[in-house]
N, C-alpha and C positions, 0 to 999 in steps of 0.2 A: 251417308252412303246407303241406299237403299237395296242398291244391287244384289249382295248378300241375304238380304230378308226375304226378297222377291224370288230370288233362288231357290230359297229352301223352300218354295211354297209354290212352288213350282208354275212362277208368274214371270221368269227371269224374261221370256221373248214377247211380252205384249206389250204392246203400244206403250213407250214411254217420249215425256216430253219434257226438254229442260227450259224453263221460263223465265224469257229476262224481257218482261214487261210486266208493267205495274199499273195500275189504277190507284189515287191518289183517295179516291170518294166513291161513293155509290152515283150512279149518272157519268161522271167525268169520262172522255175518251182515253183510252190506257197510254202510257209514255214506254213506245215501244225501246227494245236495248239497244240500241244500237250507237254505236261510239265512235270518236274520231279515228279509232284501229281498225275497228270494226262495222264500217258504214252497213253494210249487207243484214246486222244484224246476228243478234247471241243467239238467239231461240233456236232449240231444234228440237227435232223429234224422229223417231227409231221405232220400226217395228210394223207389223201387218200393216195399220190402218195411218200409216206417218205422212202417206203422200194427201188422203183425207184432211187430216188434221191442219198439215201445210194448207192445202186450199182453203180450211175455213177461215184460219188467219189471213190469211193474203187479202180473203176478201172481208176481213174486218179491216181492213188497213195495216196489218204489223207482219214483221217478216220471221221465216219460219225455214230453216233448212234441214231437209231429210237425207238424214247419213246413215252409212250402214253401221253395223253392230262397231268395228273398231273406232271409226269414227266419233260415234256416239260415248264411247267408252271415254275418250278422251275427254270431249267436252263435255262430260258427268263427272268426272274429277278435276278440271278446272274450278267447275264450278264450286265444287266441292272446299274446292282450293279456299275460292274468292271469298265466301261465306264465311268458313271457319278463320282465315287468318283477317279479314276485315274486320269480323265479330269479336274477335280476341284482343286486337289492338285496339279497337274502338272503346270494349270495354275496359282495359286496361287505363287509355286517357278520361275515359268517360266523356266522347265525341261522336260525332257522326260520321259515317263513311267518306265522305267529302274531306271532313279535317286528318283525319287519319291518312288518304291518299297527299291532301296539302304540306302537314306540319311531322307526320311520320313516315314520311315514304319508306327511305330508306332503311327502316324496321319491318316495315308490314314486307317490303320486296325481299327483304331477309325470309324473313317469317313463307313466303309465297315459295320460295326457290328451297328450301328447308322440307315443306309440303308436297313439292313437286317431284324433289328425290323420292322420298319416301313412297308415292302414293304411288309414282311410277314404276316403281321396283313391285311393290305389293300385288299389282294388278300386271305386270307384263305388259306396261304401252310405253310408247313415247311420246312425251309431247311436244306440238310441233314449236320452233324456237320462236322465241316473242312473250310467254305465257305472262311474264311480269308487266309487259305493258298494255297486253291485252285487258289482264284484269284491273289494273291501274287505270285504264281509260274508264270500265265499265265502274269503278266508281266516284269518276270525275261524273260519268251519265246519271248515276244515281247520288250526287253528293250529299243530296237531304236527308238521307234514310237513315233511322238512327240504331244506332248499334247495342247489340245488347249476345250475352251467350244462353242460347234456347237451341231446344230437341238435342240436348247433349250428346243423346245415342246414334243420331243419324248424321251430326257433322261434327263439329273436334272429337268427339267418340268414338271416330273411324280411325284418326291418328294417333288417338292415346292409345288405343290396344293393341295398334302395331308395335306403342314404345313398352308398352307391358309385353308383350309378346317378346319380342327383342330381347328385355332384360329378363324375363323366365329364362328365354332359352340361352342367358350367360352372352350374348351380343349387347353389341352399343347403342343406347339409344338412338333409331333414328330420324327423330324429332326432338333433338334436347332444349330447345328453345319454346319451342310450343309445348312442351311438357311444364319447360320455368312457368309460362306467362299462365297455364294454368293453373298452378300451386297459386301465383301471385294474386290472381283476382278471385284467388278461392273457387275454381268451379269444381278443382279434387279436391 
């Protein structure tokens, strides 16, 4: 979660863009996000210059949708979602996002609706209803990708300080599952 750092630095309203297309190689044409939930496309982008941004995607071929500030909030913690608890379960199996949506669904969507309280509650949104199959499709889209737990601080680092936070101030952890599966692949 970047949003907080951007904040304090007094970068919270500029141009941002959340990216769910990939490029596989240097050369190759990027494999835009877009999923059997979500035909239209993950990408978006917020801010001054978003509607720019959008047209230069478009006319690279990949699709790009500009939302305003709430909007954008949402799917910045989806995303946020997707990343940490794919990343966690995948390293936990020691798989790719693919086998992790194949052979652990029904943990990572634990794990995804666990993330979704919490992160919902943290930030004052809600999200819109679907979030588990949304992200479950997006990594049917990307099932190759392989998993691993990196930038500690900007995504499971966003939910563990909320469970630190929590249990400072004498409340329940609320992320106790993604706190275990921490401990367990050792990334606390």
């Amino acid at each position: 979660m970047l949003q907080p750092w951007l904040d304090s630095r007094g970068l919270g309203d500029n141009t941002q863009v959340l990216v769910y297309f990939a490029v596989a190689k240097l050369g190759e044409k990027p494999t835009d996000g877009k999923t059997d939930v979500n035909p239209e496309g993950l990408t978006a982008a917020y801010g001054r210059h978003a509607e720019a941004v959008g047209q230069r995607l478009h006319a690279g071929g990949l699709s790009c949708q500009v939302l305003d500030r709430p909007a954008f909030t949402q799917a910045m913690l989806e995303k946020l979602i997707w990343i940490s608890a794919y990343m966690l379960i995948g390293t936990k199996y020691k798989c790719t996002v693919g086998e992790v949506e194949s052979q652990h669904k029904d943990e990572v969507s634990q794990l995804i609706n666990e993330l979704a309280a919490a992160g919902s509650a943290a930030l004052g949104v809600q999200l819109e209803a679907g979030v588990v199959d949304r992200l479950n499709a997006y990594a049917r889209a990307v099932a190759h990708y392989p998993t691993a737990i990196k930038e500690f601080e900007w995504r499971n680092g966003y939910f563990y300080k909320l469970s630190q936070e929590a249990v400072l101030d004498a409340r329940e952890d609320p992320c106790p599952t993604h706190t275990a599966l921490l401990q367990e692949v050792k990334a606390i």
